[in-house]
N, C-alpha and C positions, 0 to 999 in steps of 0.2 A: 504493500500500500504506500503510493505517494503522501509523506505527511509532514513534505514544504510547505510552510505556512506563509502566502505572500502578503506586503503591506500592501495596502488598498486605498482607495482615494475617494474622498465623497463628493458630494456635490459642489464643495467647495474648493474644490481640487486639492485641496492640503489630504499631508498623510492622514491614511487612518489609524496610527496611536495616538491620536492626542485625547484631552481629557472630556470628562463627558460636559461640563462647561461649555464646550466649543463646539455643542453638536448643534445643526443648524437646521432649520424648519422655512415651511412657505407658508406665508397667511394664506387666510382664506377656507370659505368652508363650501363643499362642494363645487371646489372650483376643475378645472381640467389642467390637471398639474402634469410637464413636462421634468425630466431633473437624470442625470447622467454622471456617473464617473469619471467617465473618460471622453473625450473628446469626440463626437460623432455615434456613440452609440447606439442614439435611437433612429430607424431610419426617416430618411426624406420621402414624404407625402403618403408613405404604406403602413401597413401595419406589419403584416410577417413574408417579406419579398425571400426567394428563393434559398440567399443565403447572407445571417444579419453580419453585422459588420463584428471584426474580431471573434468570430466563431462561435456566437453565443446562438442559443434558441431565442424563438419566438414564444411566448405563450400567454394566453387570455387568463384572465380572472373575472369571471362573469357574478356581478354580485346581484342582477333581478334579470327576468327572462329576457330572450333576446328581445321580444316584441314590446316589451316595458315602453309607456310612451316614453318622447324623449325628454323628456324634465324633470322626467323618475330615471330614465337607467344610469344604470351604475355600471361600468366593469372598466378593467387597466387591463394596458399591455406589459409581459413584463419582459426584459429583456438578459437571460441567465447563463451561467456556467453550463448548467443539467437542469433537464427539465425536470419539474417534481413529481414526474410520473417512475424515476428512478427510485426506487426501493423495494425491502425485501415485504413477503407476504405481512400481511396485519394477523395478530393475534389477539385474543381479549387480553385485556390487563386488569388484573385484580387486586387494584389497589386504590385509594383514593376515596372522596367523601360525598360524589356528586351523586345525588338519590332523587328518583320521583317517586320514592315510597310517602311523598303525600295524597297522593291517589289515593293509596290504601289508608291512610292513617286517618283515625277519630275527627272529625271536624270539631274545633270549639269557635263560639263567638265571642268569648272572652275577649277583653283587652288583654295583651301580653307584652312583657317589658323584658327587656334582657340586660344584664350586667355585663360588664366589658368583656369580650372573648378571650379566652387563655393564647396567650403565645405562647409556643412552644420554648420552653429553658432547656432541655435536654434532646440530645439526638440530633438529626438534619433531617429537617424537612422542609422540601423548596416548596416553590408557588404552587402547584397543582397537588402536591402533597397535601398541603395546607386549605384546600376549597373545601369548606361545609355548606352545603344545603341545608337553607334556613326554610323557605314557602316556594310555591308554586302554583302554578295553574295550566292547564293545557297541556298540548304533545306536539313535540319537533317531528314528529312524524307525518301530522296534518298540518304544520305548516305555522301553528300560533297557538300564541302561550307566550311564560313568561315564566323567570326561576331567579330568587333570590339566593343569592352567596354571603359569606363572609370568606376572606383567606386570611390566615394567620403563619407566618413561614419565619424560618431562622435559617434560609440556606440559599445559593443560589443554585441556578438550575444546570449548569453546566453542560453537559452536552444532551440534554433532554430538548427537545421541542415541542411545544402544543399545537395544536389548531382547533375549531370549536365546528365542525357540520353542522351543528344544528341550529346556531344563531350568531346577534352581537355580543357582545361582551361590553359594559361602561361599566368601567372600574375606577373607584375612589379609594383613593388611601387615605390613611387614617392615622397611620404610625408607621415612620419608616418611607425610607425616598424609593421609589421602583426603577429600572435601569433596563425599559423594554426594550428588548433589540426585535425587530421584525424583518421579513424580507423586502420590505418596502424604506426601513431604514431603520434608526435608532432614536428612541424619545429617552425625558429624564422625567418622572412623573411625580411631583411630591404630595404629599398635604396638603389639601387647598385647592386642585388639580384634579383634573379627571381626565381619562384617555378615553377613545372608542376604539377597539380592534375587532372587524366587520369578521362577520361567517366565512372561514375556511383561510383565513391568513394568517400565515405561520409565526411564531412568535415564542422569545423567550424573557426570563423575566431572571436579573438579576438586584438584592439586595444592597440597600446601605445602613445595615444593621437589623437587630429582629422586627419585622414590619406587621400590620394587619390592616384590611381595610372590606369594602363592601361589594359586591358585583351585583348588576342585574342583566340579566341573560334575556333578548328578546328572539321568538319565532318570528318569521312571517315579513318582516319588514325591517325598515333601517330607524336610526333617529333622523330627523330632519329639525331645524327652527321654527320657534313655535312661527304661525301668522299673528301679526300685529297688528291689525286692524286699526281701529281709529289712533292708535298710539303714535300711528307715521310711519315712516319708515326706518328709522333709529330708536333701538333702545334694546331695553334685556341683553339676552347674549350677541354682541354684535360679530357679523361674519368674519373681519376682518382681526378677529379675535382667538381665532381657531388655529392650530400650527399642524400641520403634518411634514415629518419627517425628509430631509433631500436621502436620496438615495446613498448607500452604503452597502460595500457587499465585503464576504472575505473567500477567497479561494483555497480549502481547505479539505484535503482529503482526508478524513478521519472519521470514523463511526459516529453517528449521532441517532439518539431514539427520536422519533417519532411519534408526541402524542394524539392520538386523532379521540374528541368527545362527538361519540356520531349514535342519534337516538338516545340520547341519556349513560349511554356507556362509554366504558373506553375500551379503544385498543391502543396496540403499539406494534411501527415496525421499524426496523433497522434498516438506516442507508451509511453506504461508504464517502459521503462528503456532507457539509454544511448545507443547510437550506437556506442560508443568507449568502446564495452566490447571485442575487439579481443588482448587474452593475448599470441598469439603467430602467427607466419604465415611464408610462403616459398614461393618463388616463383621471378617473374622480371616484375608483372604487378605495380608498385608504386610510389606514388609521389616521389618528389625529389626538390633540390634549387641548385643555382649555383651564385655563386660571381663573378663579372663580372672584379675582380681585376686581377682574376685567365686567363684570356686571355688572349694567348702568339699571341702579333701582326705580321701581316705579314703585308711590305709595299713594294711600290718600292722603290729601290735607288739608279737608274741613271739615268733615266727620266719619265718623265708622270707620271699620275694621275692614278694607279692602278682602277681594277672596285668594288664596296663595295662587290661584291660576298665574298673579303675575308675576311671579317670581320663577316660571319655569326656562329651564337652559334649552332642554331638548326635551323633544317629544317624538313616541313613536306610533305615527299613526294605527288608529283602530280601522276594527269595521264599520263603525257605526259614524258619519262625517262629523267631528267637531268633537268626539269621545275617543280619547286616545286606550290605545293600549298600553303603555306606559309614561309615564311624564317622569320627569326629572327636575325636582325642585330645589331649590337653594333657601337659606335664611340668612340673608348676608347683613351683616351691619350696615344703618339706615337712620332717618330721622323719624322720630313720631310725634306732630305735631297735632292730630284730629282734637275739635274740640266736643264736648260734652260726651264724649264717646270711652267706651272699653276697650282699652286700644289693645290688649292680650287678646291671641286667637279665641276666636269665641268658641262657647259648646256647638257640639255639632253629631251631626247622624248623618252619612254620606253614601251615597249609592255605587262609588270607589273604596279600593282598600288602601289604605296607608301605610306605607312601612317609613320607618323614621331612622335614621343615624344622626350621631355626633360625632362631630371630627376632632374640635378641641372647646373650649367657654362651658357656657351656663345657657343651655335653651331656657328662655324667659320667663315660658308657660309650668314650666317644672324644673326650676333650678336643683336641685338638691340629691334626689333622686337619677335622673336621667344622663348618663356617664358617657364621656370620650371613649367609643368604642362598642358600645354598648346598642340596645334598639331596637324599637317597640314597633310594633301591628297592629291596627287599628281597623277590625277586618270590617266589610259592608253593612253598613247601618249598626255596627256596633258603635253605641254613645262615647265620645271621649270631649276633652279640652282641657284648662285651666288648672291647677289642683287647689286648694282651697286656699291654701299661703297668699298664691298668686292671685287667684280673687281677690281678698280682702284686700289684698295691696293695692290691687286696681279699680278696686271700685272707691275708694277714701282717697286716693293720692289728686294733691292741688296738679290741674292738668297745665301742663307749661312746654315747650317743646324739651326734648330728651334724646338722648343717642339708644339706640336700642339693638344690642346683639356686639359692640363691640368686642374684639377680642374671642368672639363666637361665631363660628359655621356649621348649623345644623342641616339636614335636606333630606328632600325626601322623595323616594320611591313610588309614584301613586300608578294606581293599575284597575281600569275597567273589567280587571278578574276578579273572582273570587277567590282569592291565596287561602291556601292551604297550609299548615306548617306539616313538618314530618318529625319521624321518632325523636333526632338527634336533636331539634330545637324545640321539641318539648321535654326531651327526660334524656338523652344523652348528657349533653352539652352543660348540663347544672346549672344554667347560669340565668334560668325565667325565674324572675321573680315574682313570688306567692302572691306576696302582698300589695301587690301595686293599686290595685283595689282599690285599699285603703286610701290612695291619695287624695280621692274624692268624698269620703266617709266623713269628713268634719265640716261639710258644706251643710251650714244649716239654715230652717227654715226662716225667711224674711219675709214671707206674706203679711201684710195686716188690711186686711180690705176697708180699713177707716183712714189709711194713710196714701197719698198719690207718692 
């Protein structure tokens, strides 16, 4: 086995050892990104002409069918060492945490809260080691649905590689900087951050110390930006906000696994060189990362409690028009200036399920309880909001304008499914707490039908 390991050059033309600091990105989100290593890689006016230039393949990555109108399709050309049809047979792999044993598992309507996830202290366990199956709904088999993760990991991945058949992946850290290297190039993903890596592109994920953070997995579709309607044309996540990766590759002949999640399981199969040999590619099928600094808020400010719709980054459209199947919310620090109003989220009963994380602060509505790390569900028309602390504070305090969520990023998960949890996030994992209940139990009665 050849296993010269050559330096490589990115989009930038400089070497590729340099540090991950210097990795570089092209704004834009859903744009038709061009990016090459070398000088002339991609070709003039064709897609895959007879023979590409420096001996590389041609090859498609078709991310929606080919007839997808054209303001939906999505797919790249990529331009590679070996095509990634190169490898040995797949076999099941029995290892790992990803489960749609919520299918079968008890339904509760409970509220449910969870305590920070354990990172692993002992042993190696990389990125896809590290994936638990928190809820769920639907099957990548038909096409849509939707799967809640947590990853917790103390290792990098090394010569392992993933891919996902059966959906997206938008992964938010939470503890711990991520170091994605993709076929399409290399991101630095921290806290505060979130990546998109689309259905079926290869990727590996190494550490900057023991990490954990949240995934949600969609069927069926991509995210796209929410529509803005009367807001104009500027505001929320704006496009030019978005970074996906310039191209990088390495030419490396050495065994690497293969991990493929295809229908909820996994397999694995062995190839004799790197899946990051594509030195060049075109096309608007690819990952990308977004800073969540970069959110330009909307609020109210004359009265009432606006609805979280405006605070979403991305949405992944539903069946149904204008009811997404999942949304991707933010709670980013902001002003709250409404007058005569309850400016804490209100109670509420919702025809959506809510999943909740914290990334680092004090969400507002439940300072005390609801931890970095940690992360509630608040499944279909089950009642939630405020806890009773938080009321009373809000209903008595002189209203004056106030900074609200400083030093705090919570967000949230919402999904026109019905989420289901499974075994491990109800009684594996230890970490739902009993009593969350309680939070609401000291809200007492204020009625006096003699008093307006």
């Amino acid at each position: 086995m050849d296993r010269k390991r050559k330096s490589v050059t990115n989009g930038d033309g400089k070497d590729g050892k340099k540090s991950q600091a210097e990795l570089t990105y092209m704004p834009g989100f859903g744009n038709e990104f061009s990016t090459e290593c070398l000088p002339g890689v991609l070709p003039e006016g064709q897609n895959n002409p007879q023979k590409c230039p420096y001996g590389l393949y041609a090859e498609q990555l078709s991310g929606t069918a080919f007839t997808a109108p054209r303001v939906s399709n999505q797919r790249t050309w990529l331009y590679r060492i070996r095509p990634s049809v190169v490898h040995q047979p797949y076999s099941p792999l029995e290892e790992g945490f990803f489960s749609d044993d919520y299918i079968t598992a008890p339904p509760s309507p409970q509220q449910m809260r969870w305590k920070p996830f354990d990172i692993p202290t002992t042993g190696s366990v990389d990125f896809v080691e590290g994936i638990h199956t928190v809820a769920g709904a639907g099957d990548p088999t038909t096409r849509y649905g939707a799967a809640i993760h947590i990853y917790a990991c103390n290792a990098n991945m090394g010569r392992r590689v993933f891919y996902n058949a059966d959906g997206d992946f938008l992964i938010v850290p939470q503890q711990g900087t991520l170091v994605v290297t993709t076929e399409l190039g290399r991101m630095e993903v921290e806290p505060n951050e979130l990546c998109v890596i689309q259905q079926g592109i290869r990727f590996k994920v190494d550490i900057r110390g023991p990490s954990r953070g949240y995934i949600l997995e969609v069927w069926g579709n991509h995210f796209v930006l929410p529509n803005l309607g009367p807001i104009g044309a500027n505001g929320l996540a704006n496009p030019r906000d978005f970074q996906t990766p310039n191209a990088w590759y390495e030419d490396l002949d050495e065994e690497h696994t293969v991990i493929s999640k295809f229908q909820n399981k996994l397999f694995t199969a062995k190839q004799g060189h790197s899946p990051f040999d594509v030195v060049g590619w075109h096309g608007n099928y690819a990952p990308y990362k977004y800073n969540f600094k970069n959110f330009m808020v909307i609020n109210a400010t004359s009265f009432d409690h606006a609805d979280p719709s405006i605070f979403t980054v991305l949405t992944c459209p539903g069946a149904v028009e204008g009811t997404a199947l999942c949304d991707f919310v933010i709670f980013p620090p902001r002003w709250a200036v409404q007058d005569h109003t309850f400016r804490p989220p209100y109670y509420h009963r919702n025809c959506m399920s809510e999943f909740m994380g914290l990334i680092f602060g004090n969400y507002e509505a439940k300072e005390d309880e609801f931890l970095p790390g940690g992360a509630s569900l608040h499944s279909i028309m089950t009642p939630h909001g405020p806890d009773g602390k938080c009321f009373n504070t809000a209903s008595t305090e002189t209203l004056k304008p106030v900074r609200v969520a400083d030093n705090t990023q919570a967000f949230m998960f919402e999904s026109s499914l019905s989420l289901k949890t499974n075994r491990w996030a109800q009684e594996i994992c230890q970490k739902l707490d009993d009593d969350y209940w309680k939070c609401w139990h000291s809200l007492p009665k204020k009625f006096n039908p003699n008093q307006i």
